[in-house]
C-alpha positions as CSV (number, residue, x, y, z in Angstrom):
1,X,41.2,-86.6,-31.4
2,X,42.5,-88.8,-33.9
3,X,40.8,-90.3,-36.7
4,X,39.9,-94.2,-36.3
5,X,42.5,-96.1,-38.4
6,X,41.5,-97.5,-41.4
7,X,38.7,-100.8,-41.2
8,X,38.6,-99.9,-37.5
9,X,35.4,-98.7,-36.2
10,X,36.5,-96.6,-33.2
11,X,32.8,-95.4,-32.7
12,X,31.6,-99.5,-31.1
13,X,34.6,-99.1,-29.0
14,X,33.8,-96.3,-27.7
15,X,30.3,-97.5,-27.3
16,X,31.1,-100.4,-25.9
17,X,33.3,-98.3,-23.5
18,X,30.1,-96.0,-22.4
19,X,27.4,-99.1,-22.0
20,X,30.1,-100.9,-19.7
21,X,30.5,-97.8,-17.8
22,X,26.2,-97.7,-17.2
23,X,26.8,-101.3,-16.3
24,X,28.8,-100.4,-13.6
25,X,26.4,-97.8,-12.1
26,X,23.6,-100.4,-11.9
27,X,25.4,-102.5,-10.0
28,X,26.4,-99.6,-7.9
29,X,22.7,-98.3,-7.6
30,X,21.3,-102.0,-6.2
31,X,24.0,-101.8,-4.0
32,X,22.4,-99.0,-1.9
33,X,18.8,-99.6,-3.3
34,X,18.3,-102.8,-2.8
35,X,16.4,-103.3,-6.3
36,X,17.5,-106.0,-8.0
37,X,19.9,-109.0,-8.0
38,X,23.5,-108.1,-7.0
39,X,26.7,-109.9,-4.9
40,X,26.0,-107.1,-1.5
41,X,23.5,-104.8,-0.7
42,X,23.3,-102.6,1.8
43,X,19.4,-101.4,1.6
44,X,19.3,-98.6,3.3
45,X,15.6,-97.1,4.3
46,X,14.3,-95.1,0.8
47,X,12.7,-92.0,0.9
48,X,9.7,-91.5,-1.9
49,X,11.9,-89.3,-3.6
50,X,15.0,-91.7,-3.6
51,X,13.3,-95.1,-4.4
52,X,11.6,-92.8,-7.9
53,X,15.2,-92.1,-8.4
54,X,16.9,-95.6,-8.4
55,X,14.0,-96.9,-10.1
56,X,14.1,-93.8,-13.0
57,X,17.9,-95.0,-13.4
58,X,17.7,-98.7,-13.0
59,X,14.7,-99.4,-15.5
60,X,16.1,-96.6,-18.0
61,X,19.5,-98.4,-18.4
62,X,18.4,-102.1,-18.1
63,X,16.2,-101.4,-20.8
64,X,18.6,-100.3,-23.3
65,X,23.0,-101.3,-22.9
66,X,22.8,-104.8,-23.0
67,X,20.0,-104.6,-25.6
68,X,22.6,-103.1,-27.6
69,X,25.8,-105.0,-26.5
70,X,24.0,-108.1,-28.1
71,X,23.0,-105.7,-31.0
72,X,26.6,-105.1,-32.0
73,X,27.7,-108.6,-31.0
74,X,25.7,-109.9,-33.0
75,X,27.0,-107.8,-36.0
76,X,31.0,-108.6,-35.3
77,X,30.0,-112.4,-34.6
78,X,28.3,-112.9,-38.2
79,X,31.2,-110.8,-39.7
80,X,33.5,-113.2,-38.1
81,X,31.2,-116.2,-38.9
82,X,31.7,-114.8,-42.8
83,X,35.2,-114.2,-42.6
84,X,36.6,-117.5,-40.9
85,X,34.1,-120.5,-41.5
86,X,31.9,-122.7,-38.7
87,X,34.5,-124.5,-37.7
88,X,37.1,-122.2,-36.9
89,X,34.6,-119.2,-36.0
90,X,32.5,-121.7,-33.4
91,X,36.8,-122.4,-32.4
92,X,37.4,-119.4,-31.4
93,X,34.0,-118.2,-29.6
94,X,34.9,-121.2,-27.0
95,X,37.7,-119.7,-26.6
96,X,37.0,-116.0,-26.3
97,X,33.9,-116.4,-24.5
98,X,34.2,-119.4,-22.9
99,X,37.6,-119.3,-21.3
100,X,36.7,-115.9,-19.5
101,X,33.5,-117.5,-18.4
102,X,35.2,-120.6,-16.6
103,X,37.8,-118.4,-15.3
104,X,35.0,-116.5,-13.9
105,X,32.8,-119.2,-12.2
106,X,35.9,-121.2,-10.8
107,X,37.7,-118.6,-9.3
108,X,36.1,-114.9,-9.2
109,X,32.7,-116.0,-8.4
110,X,33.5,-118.2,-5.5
111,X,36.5,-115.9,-3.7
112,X,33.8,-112.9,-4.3
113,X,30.6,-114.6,-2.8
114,X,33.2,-116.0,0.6
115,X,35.3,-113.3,1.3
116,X,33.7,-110.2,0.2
117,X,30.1,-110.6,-0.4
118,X,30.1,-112.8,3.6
119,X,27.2,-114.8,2.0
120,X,25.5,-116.2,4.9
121,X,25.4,-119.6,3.1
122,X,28.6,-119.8,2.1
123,X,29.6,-119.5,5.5
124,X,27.9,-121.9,7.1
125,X,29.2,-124.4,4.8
126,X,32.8,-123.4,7.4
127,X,35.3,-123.0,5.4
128,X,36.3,-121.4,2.3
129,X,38.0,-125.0,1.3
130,X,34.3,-127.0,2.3
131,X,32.5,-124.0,0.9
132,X,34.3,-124.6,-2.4
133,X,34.5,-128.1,-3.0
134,X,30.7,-128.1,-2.4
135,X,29.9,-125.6,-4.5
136,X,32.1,-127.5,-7.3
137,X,30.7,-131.0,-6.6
138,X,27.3,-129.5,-5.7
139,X,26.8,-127.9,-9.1
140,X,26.3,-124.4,-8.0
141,X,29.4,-123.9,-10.5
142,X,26.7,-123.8,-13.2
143,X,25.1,-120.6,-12.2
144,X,27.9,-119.2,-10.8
145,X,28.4,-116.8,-13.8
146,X,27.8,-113.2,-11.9
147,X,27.6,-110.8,-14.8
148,X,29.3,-113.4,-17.1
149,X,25.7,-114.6,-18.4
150,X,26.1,-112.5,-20.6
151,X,29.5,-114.0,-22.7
152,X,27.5,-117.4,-21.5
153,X,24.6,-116.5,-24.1
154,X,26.5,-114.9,-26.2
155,X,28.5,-117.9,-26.6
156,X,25.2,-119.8,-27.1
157,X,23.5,-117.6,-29.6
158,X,26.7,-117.9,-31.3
159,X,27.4,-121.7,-31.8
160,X,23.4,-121.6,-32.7
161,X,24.7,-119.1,-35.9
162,X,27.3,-121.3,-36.0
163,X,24.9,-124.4,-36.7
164,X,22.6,-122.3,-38.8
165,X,25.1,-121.3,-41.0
166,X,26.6,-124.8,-41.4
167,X,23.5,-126.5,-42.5
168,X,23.3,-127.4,-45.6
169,X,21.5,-124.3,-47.4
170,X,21.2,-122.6,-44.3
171,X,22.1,-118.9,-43.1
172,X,23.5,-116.8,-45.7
173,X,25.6,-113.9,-44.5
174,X,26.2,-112.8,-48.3
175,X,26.4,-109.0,-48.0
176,X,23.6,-107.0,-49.7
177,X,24.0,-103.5,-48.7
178,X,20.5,-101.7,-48.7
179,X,18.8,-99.0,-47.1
180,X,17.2,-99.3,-43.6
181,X,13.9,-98.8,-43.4
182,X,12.8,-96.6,-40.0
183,X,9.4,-99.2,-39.8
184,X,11.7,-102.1,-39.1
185,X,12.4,-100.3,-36.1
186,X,8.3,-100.5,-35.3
187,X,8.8,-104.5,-35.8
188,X,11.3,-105.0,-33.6
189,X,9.7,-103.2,-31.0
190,X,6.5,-105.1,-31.7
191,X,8.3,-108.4,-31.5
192,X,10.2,-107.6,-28.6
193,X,7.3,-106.4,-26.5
194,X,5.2,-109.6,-27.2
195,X,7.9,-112.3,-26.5
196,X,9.2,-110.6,-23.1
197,X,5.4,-110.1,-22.4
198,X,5.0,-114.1,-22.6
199,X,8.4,-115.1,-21.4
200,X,7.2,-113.0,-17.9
201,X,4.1,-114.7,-17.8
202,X,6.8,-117.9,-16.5
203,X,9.5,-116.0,-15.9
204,X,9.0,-112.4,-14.0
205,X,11.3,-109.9,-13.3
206,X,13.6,-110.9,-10.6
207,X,13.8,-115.0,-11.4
208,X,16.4,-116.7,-12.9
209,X,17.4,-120.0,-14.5
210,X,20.8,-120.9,-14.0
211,X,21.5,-116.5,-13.3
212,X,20.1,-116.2,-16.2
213,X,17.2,-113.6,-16.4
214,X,15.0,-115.1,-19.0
215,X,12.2,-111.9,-18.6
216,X,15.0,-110.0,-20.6
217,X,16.2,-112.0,-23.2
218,X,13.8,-111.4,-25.6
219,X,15.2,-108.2,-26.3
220,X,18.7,-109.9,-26.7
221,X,17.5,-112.8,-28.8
222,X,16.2,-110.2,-31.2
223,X,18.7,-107.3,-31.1
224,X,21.5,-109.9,-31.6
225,X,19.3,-111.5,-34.6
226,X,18.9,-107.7,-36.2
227,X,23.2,-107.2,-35.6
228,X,23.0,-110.1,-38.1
229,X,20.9,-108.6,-40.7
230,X,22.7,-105.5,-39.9
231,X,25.7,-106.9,-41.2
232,X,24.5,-108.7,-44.1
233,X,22.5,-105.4,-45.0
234,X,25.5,-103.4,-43.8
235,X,22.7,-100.9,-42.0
236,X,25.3,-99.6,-39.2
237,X,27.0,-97.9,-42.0
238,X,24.1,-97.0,-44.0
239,X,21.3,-96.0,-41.2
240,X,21.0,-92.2,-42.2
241,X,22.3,-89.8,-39.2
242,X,19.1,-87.4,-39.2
243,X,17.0,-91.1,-38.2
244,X,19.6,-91.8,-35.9
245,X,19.4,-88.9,-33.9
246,X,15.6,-89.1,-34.0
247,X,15.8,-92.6,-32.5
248,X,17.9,-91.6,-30.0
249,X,15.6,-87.8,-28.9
250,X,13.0,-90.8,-28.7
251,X,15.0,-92.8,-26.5
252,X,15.6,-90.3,-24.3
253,X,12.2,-88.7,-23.9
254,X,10.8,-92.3,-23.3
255,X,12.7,-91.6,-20.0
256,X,10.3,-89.3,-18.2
257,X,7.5,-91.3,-19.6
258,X,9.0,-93.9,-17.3
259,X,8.3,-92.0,-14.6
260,X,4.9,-91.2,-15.4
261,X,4.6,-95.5,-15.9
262,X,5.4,-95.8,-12.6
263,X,3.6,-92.9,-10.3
264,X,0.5,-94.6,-12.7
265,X,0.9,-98.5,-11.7
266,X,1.7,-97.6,-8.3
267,X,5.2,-99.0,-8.3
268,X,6.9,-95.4,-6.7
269,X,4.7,-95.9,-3.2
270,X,3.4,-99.5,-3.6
271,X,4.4,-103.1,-4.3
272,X,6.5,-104.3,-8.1
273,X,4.5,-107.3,-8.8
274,X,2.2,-106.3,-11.2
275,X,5.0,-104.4,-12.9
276,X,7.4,-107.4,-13.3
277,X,5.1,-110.1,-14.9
278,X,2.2,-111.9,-15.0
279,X,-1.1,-111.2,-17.2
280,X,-1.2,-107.6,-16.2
281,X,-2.0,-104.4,-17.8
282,X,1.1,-103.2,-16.3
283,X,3.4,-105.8,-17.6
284,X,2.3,-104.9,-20.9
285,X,3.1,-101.5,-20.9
286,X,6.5,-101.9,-19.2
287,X,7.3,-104.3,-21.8
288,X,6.6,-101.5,-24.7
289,X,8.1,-99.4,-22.5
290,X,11.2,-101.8,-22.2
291,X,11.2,-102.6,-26.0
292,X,11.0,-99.3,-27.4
293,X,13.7,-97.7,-25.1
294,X,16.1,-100.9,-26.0
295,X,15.2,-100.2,-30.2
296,X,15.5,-96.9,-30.2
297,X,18.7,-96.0,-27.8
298,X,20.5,-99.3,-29.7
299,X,19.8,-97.7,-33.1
300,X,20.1,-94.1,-31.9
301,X,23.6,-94.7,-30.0
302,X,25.0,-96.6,-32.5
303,X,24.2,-94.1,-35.3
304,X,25.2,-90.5,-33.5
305,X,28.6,-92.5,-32.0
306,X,29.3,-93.6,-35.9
307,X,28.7,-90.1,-37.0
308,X,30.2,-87.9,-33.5
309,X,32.7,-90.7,-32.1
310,X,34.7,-92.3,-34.4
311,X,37.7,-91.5,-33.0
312,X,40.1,-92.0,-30.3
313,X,42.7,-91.0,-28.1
314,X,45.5,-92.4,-26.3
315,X,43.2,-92.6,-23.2
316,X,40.0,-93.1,-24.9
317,X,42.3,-96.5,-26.7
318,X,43.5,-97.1,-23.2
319,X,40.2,-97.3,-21.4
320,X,38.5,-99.5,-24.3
321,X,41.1,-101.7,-24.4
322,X,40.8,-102.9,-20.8
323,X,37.0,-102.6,-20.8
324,X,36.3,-106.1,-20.7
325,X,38.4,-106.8,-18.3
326,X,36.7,-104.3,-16.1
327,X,33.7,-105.8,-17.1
328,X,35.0,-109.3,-15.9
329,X,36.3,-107.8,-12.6
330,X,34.3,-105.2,-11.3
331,X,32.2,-107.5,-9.4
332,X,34.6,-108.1,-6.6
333,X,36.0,-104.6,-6.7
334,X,32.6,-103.3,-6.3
335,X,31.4,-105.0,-3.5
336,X,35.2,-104.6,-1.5
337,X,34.5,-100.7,-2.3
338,X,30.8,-100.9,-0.8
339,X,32.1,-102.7,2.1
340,X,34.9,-100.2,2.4
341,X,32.0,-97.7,2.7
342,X,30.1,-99.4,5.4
343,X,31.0,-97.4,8.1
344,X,29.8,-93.9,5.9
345,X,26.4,-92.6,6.9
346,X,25.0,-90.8,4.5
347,X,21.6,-91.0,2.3
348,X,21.5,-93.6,0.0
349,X,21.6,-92.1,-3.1
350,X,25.1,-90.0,-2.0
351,X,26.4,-93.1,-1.1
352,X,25.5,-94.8,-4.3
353,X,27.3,-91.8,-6.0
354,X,30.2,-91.9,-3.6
355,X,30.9,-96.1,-4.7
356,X,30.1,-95.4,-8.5
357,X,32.8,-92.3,-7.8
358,X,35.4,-94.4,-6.6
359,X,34.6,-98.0,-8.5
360,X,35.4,-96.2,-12.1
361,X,39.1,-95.4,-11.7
362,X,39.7,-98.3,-9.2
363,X,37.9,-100.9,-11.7
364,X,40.1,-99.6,-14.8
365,X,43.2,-99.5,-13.2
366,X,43.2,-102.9,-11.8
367,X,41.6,-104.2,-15.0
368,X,45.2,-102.6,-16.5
369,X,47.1,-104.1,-14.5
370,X,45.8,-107.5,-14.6
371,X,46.0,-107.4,-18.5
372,X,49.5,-107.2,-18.0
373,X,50.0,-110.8,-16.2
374,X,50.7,-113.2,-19.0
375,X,47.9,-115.9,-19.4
376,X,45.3,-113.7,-17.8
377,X,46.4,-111.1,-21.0
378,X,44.9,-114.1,-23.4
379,X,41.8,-114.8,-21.9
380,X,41.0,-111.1,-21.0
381,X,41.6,-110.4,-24.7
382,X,38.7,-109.2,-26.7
């Protein structure tokens, strides 16, 4: 491998690179399992052992990549923040996170939900020309977003650092490099776990305001806050690698206590609900469940990729360069491969394999070539 250049860290690349990749196989897991929100399901009839199985992967990687996306982004938006000013910094953001965003909702979104997804509602409207002026006038644009919430809030959360820092004596993002202490990791956890606890008392798992999924964003409210102090504090440099690794071996044995969480509420043979909200015991613990997974895989990925992956290769630099752009474009690819599939019979959780097989290299090499078509190259940019 070779060595990251100099001031490039290689390692959030290539973590960027692996949480995008987990993105991509939730999407493909609802797809066949018919748990959660996605563009085309095909629910097929789950065995016992095959709902346990989509739920163990599901809940395990919601609770942790875009916990730590928003940790990172937060880290690279207040050292851009520092570096260029309000002005030009909140500039730019509109630019990078917004453009992508538009382009998403006016065109992807729409041509994905008509002519791929079928959506029963879009065609009743007739045709895709009704269908699209009415969702334009109608104001369905607004939540037409797909998995572009995502640069949506982050473009929020990052006009609000914007604002903060503008103020007069507000934010300071002076750099004071100091050593992190592991018990802010018990804090975050703590104040994760009792903001998503309330937010689901309104907001359960599985609602929405405007696509977004408000049950989860007090994990990304606060792990975009902490990539702040990280900067200033310059942790992601400084976070010792024996902790690290430590956070992540707790991470990861978390994940069979998910399953034991779940054959305990019920939720393996019996109805969600009192998983996904409300003022239940079982809320609670998923919540401390959710928090602590999100904390510890954020801190523990970050730290062992610094240490073990700070490097790359012409493929490895190849495949993180277009990851965005697979991020912005798997959607329709994903659900043209699933119909593709249709006609395959097979149990569920081969078939989710089969799509998650065959959406990787599809979903990079289109993403490379579109990044190739001037214009699109700018917005796709990251």
């Amino acid at each position: 491998m070779e060595p990251a250049r100099p001031n490039r860290m290689a390692y959030v690349d290539n973590l960027r690179l692996l949480l995008i990749v987990l993105v991509l196989g939730t999407h493909s897991a609802i797809t066949y399992s018919g748990l959660g929100s996605w563009y085309y399901t095909q629910p097929l009839p789950l065995s016992v052992a095959s709902r346990f199985s989509f739920l163990m992967l599901e809940v395990f990687f919601q609770a942790f990549f875009m916990d730590a996306l928003f940790m990172l982004a937060g880290y690279f938006a207040a050292a851009s923040l520092s570096k260029r000013g309000p002005a030009e910094f909140a500039k730019g953001r509109l630019f990078r996170l917004g453009a992508p965003t538009l382009f998403y909702m006016v065109c992807i979104h729409p041509l994905t939900v008509y002519y791929l997804a079928r959506s029963p509602l879009a065609l009743a409207r007739g045709s895709f020309v009704t269908y699209y002026l009415a969702y334009l006038a109608g104001g369905r644009m607004i939540a037409g977003t797909g998995p572009m919430w995502f640069a949506l809030a982050l473009l929020v959360f990052s006009l609000a650092l914007a604002a903060a820092r503008a103020w007069p004596g507000g934010l300071s993002l002076e750099r004071r490099p100091r050593p992190f202490a592991p018990r802010l990791a018990a804090y975050l956890i703590a104040a994760v776990s009792l903001i998503a606890f309330s937010l689901r008392l309104v907001w359960p798992i599985g609602t929405s305001v405007l696509n977004m999924q408000l049950c989860f964003f007090a994990g990304y409210v606060v792990m975009f806050s902490f990539g702040i102090a990280a900067y200033r504090f310059d942790w992601l440099r400084v976070l010792d690698y024996r902790a690290g690794r430590r956070f992540l071996l707790c991470g990861l044995c978390l994940w069979p206590a998910l399953g034991l969480l779940l054959t305990l509420t019920g939720a393996v043979t019996g109805p969600l609900d009192p998983l996904l909200g409300g003022p239940h015991w079982q809320s609670a613990a998923l919540c401390l469940w959710q928090s602590a997974t999100g904390v510890c895989m954020s801190l523990g990925l970050a730290c062992v990729f610094r240490e073990k992956c700070n490097a790359s290769t012409p493929m490895l630099g190849l495949l993180t360069g277009n990851a965005f752009a697979v991020y912005v474009f798997h959607p329709p690819i994903l659900v043209a491969l699933a119909r593709l599939l249709d006609p395959v019979d097979g149990p569920p959780v081969a078939k989710f394999l089969l799509l998650y097989a065959l959406a990787l290299p599809v979903c990079f090499a289109v993403a490379r070539l579109l990044t190739r078509v001037p214009g699109l190259r700018e917005v796709l940019r990251q």
